[in-house]
C-alpha positions in Angstrom: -57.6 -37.0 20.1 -55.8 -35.6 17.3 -53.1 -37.2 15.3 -49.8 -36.6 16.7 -48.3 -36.5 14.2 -49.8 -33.2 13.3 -49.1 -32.2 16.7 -46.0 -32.5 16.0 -46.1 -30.7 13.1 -48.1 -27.8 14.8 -45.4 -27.5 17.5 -42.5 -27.0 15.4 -44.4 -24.1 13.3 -44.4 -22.2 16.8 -40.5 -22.9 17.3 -38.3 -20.0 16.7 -36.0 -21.2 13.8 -32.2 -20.9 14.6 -30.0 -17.7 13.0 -27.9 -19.4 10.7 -24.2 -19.7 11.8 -21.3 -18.8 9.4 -17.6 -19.5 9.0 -16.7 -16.6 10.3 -19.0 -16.4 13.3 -17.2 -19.7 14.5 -13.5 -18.1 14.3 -12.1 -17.1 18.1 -12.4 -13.7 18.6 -9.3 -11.2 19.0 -8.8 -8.2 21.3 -6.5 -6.2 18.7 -5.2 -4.5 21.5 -3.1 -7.4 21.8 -1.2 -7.1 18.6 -0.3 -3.5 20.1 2.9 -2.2 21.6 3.5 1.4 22.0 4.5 3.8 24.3 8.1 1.6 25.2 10.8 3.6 27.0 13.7 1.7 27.6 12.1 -1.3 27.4 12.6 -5.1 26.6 9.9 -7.1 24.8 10.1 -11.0 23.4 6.8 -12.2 22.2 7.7 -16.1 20.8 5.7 -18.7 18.7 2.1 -18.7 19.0 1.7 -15.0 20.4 0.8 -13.3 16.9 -0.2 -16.7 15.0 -0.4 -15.0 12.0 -2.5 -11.5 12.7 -1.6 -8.2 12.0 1.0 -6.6 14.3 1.7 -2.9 15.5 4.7 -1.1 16.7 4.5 2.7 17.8 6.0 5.6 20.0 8.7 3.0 21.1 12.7 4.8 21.9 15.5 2.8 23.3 14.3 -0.2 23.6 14.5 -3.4 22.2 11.6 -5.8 20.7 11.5 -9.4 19.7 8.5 -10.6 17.8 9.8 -14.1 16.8 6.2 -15.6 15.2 4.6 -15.3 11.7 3.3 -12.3 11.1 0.4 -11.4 8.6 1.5 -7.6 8.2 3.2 -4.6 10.3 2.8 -0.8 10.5 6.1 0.4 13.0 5.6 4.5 13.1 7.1 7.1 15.7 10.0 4.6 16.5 13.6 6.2 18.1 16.9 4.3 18.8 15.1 0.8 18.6 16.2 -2.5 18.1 13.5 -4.1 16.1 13.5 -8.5 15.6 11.0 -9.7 13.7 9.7 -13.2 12.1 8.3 -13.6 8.8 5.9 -11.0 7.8 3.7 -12.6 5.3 2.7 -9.0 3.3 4.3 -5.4 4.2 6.3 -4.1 6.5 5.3 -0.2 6.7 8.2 1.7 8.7 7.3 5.4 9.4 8.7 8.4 11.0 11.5 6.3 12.8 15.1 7.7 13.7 18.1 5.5 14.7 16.9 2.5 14.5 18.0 -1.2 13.5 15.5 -3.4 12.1 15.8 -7.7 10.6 12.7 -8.8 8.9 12.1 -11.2 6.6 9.3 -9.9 4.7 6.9 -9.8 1.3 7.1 -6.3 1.0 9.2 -3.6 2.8 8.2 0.1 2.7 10.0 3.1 4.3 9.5 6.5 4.5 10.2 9.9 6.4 12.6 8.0 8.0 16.3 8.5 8.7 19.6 6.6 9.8 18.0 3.2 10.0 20.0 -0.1 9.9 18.2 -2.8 8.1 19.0 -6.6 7.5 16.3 -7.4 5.1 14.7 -10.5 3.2 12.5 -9.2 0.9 10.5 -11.3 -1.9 9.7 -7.8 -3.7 11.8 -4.7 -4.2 12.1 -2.6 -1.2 11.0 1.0 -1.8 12.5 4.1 0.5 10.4 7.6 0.4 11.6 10.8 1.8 14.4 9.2 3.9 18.0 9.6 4.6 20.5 7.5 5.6 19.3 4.3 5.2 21.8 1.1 5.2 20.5 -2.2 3.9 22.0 -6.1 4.6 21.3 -9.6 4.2 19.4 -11.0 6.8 20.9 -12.2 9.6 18.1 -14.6 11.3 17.8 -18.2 12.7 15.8 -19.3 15.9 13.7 -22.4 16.3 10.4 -22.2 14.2 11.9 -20.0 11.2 11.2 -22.3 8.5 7.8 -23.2 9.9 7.4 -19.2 9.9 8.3 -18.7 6.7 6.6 -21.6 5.1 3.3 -20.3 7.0 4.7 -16.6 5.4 4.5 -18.3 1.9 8.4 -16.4 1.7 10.9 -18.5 0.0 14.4 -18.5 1.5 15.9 -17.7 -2.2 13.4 -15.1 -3.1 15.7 -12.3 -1.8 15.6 -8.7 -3.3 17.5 -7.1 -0.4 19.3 -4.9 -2.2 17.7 -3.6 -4.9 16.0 -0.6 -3.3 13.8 1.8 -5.0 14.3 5.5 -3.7 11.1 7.8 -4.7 13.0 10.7 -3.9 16.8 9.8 -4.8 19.0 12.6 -4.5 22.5 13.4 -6.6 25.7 12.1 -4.7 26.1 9.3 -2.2 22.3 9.0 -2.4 20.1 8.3 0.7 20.8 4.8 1.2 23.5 2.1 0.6 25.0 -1.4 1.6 26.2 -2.6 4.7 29.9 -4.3 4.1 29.1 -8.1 3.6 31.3 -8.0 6.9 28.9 -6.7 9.4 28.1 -8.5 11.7 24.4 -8.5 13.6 26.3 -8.3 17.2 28.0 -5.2 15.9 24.1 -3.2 15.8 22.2 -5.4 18.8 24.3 -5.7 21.8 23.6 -7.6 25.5 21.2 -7.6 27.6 18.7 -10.1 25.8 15.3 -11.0 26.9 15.9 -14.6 29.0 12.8 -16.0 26.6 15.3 -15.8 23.5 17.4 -18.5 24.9 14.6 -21.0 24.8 13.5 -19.5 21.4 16.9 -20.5 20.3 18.5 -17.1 19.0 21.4 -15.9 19.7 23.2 -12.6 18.2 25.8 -14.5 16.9 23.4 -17.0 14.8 24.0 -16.6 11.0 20.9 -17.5 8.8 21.4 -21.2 8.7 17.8 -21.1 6.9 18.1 -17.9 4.6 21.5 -17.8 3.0 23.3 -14.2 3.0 23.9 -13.2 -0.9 26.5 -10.6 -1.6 22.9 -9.0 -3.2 24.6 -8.6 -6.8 22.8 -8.1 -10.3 25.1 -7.6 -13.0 27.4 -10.7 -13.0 29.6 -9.0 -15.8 32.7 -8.7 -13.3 32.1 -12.4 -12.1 33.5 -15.5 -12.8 30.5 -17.1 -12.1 28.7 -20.5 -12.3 25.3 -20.9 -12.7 23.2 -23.7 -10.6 19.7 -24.8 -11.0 18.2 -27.4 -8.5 14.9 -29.2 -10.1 12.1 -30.4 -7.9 11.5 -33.5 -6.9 8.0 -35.4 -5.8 8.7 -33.8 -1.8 9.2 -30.7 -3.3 12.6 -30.5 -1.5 14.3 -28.1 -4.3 14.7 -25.5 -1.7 16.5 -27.6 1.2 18.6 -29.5 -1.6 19.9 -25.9 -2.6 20.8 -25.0 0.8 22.7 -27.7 1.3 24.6 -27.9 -1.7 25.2 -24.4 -1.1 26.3 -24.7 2.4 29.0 -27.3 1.6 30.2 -25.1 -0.9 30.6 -22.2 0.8 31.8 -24.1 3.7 34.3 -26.1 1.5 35.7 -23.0 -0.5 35.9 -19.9 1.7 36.6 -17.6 -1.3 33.5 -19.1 -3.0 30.9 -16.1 -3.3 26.9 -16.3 -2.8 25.6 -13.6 -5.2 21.7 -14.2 -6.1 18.8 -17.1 -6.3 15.5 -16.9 -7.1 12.5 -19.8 -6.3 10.5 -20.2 -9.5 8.1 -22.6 -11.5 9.4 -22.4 -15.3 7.1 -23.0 -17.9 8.9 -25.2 -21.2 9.5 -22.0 -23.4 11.6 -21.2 -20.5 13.6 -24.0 -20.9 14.4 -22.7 -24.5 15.3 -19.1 -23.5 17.9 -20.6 -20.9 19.5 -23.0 -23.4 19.0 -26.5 -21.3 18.8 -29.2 -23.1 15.6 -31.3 -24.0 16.7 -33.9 -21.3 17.5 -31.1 -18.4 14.5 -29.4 -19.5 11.8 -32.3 -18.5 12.5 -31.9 -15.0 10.9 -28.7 -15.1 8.1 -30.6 -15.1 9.0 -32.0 -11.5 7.6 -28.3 -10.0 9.5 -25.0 -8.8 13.3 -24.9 -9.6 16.1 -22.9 -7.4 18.7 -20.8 -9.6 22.3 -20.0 -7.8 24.8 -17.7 -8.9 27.9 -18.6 -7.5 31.1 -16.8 -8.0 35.1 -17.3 -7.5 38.2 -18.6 -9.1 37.6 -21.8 -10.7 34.1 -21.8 -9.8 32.5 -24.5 -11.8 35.2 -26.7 -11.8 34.6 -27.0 -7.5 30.6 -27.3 -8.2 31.0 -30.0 -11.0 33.7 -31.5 -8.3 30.8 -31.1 -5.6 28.0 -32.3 -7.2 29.9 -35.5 -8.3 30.7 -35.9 -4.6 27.2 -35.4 -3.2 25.8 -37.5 -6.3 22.9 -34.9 -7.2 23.7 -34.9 -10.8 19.8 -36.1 -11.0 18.6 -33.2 -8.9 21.4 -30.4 -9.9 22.1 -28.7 -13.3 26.0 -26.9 -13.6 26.3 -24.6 -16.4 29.1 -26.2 -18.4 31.3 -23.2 -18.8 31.7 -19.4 -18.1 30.3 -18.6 -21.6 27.1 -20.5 -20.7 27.1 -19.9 -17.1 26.6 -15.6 -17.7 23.7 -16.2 -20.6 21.8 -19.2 -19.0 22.0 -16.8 -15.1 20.4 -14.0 -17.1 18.1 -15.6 -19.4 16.9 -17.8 -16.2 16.9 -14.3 -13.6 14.3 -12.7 -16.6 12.0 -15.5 -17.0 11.9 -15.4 -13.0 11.2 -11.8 -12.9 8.5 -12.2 -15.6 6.9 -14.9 -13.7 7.0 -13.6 -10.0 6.2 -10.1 -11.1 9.4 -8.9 -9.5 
C-alpha cells in the first residue's frame, strides 16, 4: 500500500502540462477577406455599425458605384477607384487614396493621404494636415456627415470634432498657376456630388444626403484672421469633460441666431500654465486650465463679440466660456492660443 498521497504526486508528473494561453490567443479570429471590397461595377454597398468594429478596411478596382461604410474604422487603403461615391465613418489613423479618377469621397479621418490621383471631390475632417502627391484636380470641403452612432465613432476614433485641418493641404508636387487642388464654395452642398438611389439600410442608419454635420461643425477652414473681425472663444473643461459638447452648442445657437455669423477654425487642446501667459488670460481665467482640454473658436462678423458676450450672458456659461474682450485682444489671444495648440498636438 503506498501513500496516496505520493500517488498523487506520481500521477501528475506523467500529466502533460497545458501550453500556456495568451491575450492574444483568446481574441476572436478574423477572416480579412471581410474587410475587402473590390471588383464593384455599378454597384451599391452599406455596411452599418458593428460590421468593421474598428479593423482595417479595403477598397479596390471599384467604378460607378457607390459605398457606405458607416462604422469606426482603424485605417483604409482605397486604390484603383473610378467615378465612385465613397461614405465613410471615422477612420481612427490614415486614409491612403491611390490611383482613383472621378471620385467623391467624406471621411473623417486622423490622417488623409492622396496620390496619383485626379479630379476627386473630398469633404474632409482631418486631425493632421492632408498631403496630395502627383495629383490633379483635387477639391477639398468641410465635412458634411451625421448618422446615428457618429459621436460614438469618433470617440472610439479618438478624432475630436474641433480638430479640423481640412484645408490646409500639403502638395508634394505643387505646380505654378491655379495649382492642383482648391476649395469647394462653402455653398456646396453634399446632395449636389451624391445623388438618389440610396441603399434602404441608410434610412435606419439615420443619414440622409441632406444631413449637415450636426456633430462636426463646417468651418470656413481659414488661417490668417487679418481680414476678420473676429472674436475669440475658449470653452474650459469641466469634471464630465463636456468642453466639446458645450462648444457645439454655443456655437450652434450662434450661428443659428446670427446668420451672417462666420465659423472659421477650432482646435481641442490640453494647455499647459505657460500657455496661459502666451495667450494673455488672466490669473483667474487661467486656473481653469486646470479643469482638462479647452476648445478655441474663431468666430467672425459684424459686431461679433458684442452677439457672443450678448449669448453667453443669455445661456449663463460665463463659468465655462472665456470671450476675448475686444478685437485688439481677440486677433493676438486666436494666434497665440492656435500656436501653443499646434506645438502641443504636433500639427
Amino acid at each position: 500500500m503506498g501513500c496516496s498521497l505520493c500517488n498523487q504526486a506520481k500521477e501528475s508528473e506523467d500529466e502533460e502540462p497545458k501550453p500556456k494561453e495568451y491575450s492574444w490567443d483568446k481574441r476572436p479570429q478574423v477572416d480579412p477577406h471581410d474587410f475587402i471590397i473590390e471588383n464593384l461595377k455599378g454597384e451599391d454597398v452599406c455596411r452599418t455599425s458593428g460590421s468593421v468594429n474598428g479593423q482595417q478596411l479595403v477598397i479596390q478596382n471599384c467604378s460607378n458605384s457607390m459605398i457606405f461604410v458607416l462604422d469606426c474604422i482603424d485605417s483604409i487603403n482605397i486604390d484603383d477607384c473610378a467615378n465612385c461615391k465613397i461614405i465613410l465613418g471615422p477612420v481612427k489613423g490614415s486614409v491612403f487614396v491611390r490611383d482613383c479618377l472621378d471620385c467623391v469621397l467624406v471621411v473623417p479621418c486622423g490622417q488623409f493621404r492622396l496620390r496619383d490621383s485626379h479630379r476627386l471631390d473630398v469633404f474632409l475632417h482631418c486631425a493632421t494636415q492632408p498631403i496630395i502627391e502627383s495629383s490633379t484636380h483635387i477639391r477639398f470641403a468641410c465635412i458634411r456627415l451625421q448618422y446615428n452612432h457618429l459621436k460614438d465613432h469618433m470617440k472610439m476614433a479618438g478624432l475630436s470634432p474641433f480638430n479640423n485641418l481640412w484645408s490646409s493641404v500639403h502638395d508634394f508636387t505643387p505646380v505654378d498657376g491655379d495649382g492642383n487642388w482648391r476649395k469647394l464654395s462653402q455653398k456646396a452642398r453634399l446632395q449636389e456630388y451624391i445623388t438618389p438611389p440610396f441603399p434602404p439600410q441608410l434610412r435606419e442608419a439615420g443619414w440622409t444626403v441632406t444631413s449637415d454635420s450636426g456633430l462636426i461643425p463646417i468651418s470656413q477652414g481659414v488661417a490668417d484672421f487679418s481680414d476678420w473681425d473676429i472674436s475669440f472663444v475658449l470653452v474650459f473643461g469641466d469634471s464630465d469633460n463636456r468642453q466639446s459638447d458645450t462648444a457645439l452648442e454655443f456655437l450652434s445657437s450662434l450661428l443659428r441666431q446670427n446668420d451672417k455669423c462666420v465659423f472659421l477654425s477650432s482646435r481641442e487642446v490640453q494647455l499647459q500654465s505657460v500657455d496661459a501667459m502666451a495667450i494673455g488670460l488672466e490669473p483667474a481665467v487661467a486656473s481653469k486650465l486646470d479643469n482638462g482640454p479647452v476648445v478655441g473658436l474663431v468666430v467672425g462678423g459684424q459686431n461679433i463679440i458684442e452677439i457672443c458676450l450678448k449669448l453667453l450672458e443669455e445661456c449663463s456659461l460665463e463659468n465655462n466660456i472665456y470671450v476675448s474682450p475686444d478685437s485688439s485682444s481677440a486677433s493676438k489671444q486666436a494666434s497665440s492660443f492656435f500656436q501653443c495648440a499646434a506645438m502641443h498636438l504636433g500639427c
